[in-house]
C-alpha positions in Angstrom: 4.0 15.4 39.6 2.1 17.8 41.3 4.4 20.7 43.1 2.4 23.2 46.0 4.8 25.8 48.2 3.0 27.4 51.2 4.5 30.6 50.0 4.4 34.7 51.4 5.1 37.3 48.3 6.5 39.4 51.2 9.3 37.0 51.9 12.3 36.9 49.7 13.0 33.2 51.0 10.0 32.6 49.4 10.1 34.4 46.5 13.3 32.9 45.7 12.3 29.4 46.5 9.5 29.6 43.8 11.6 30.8 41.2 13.8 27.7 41.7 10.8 26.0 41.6 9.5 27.9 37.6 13.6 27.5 37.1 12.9 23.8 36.5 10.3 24.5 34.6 7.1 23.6 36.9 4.3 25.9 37.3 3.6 24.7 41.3 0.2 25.6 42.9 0.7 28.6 44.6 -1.1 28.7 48.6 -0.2 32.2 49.5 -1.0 31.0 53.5 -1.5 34.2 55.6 -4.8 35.0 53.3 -5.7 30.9 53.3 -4.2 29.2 56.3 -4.0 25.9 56.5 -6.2 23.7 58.8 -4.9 21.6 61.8 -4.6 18.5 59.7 -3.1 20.0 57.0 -0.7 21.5 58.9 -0.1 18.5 60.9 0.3 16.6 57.8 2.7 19.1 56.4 4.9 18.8 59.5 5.1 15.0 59.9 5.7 15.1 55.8 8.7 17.0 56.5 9.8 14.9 59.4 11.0 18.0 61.5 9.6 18.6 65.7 6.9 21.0 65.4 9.4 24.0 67.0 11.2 23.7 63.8 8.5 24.9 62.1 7.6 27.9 63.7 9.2 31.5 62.5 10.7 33.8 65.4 11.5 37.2 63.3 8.8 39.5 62.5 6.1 37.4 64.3 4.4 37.5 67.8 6.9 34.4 69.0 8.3 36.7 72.0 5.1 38.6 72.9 3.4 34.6 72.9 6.8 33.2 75.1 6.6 30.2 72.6 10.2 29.7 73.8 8.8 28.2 77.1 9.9 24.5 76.8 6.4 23.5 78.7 4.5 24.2 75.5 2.9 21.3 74.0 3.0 20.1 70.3 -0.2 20.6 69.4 -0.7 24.0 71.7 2.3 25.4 69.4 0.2 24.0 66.6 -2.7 25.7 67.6 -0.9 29.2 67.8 0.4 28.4 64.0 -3.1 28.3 63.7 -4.5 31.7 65.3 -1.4 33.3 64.0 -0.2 32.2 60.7 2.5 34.3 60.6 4.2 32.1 62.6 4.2 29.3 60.0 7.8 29.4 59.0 8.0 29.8 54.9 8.2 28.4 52.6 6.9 24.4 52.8 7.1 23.2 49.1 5.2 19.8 48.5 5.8 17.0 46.3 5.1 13.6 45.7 8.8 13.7 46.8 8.2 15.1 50.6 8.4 18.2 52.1 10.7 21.1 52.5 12.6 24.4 53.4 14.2 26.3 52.8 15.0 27.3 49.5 17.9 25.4 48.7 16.8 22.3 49.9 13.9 22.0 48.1 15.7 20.9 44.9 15.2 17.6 46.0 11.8 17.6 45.7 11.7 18.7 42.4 10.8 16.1 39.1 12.6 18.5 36.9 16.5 19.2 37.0 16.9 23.2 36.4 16.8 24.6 33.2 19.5 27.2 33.8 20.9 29.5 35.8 19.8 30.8 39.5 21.1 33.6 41.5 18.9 34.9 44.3 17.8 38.4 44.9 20.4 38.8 47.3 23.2 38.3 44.5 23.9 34.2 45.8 24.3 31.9 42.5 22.5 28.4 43.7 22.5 26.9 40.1 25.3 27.8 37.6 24.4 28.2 33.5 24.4 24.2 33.0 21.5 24.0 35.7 24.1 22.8 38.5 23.8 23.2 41.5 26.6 25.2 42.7 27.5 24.1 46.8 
């Protein structure tokens, strides 16, 4: 089974996610989106794979969301879609892929996963998600 995250190295949601991801033992395909974006369909694809509105999917911190007023109810779908796509950034990361569906964030892309983990996770801010037996630990 095939495993791709839309992932930012700068993001320690995303850095964490793909470790849970190599913690099961799958090497995913790595599409490090602010130097390749995806295109409309992908990213409409992506968004109806994880069954989420489209607002879900945009990021607020760190991003021009404010300076763009993408709060303003009036926007459409596919006019927040098309500042995803002039500003990337505002993707909201990770989305891991599998045959499974789609997810984020970290956590709750063990479900998508083929592979139970192999052992134990703790993220880098000190939060154990999967104890030494490959549980997850809730």
């Amino acid at each position: 089974m095939n495993v791709t995250i839309y992932h930012n190295p700068s993001c320690g949601t995303s850095r964490n996610t793909l470790a849970l991801i190599r913690n099961a033992g799958i090497e995913p395909t790595v599409i490090e989106y602010l130097k390749t974006p995806p295109n409309r369909a992908t990213l409409e694809a992506l968004i109806a794979k994880m069954a989420v509105p489209v607002r879900e999917v945009i990021r607020e911190k760190g991003t021009p969301y404010a300076e763009l007023r993408l709060d303003d109810p009036t926007w459409t779908d596919a006019q927040l879609i098309d500042f995803m796509l002039q500003h990337p950034i505002l993707i909201n990361r990770p989305i891991v892929v599998s045959d499974l569906g789609a997810r984020r964030p970290s956590e709750a892309v063990l479900e998508l996963l083929p592979a139970a983990q192999k052992g134990a996770f703790t993220k880098e801010d000190g939060e154990v998600v999967i104890d030494a037996e490959g549980r997850r630990v809730r």
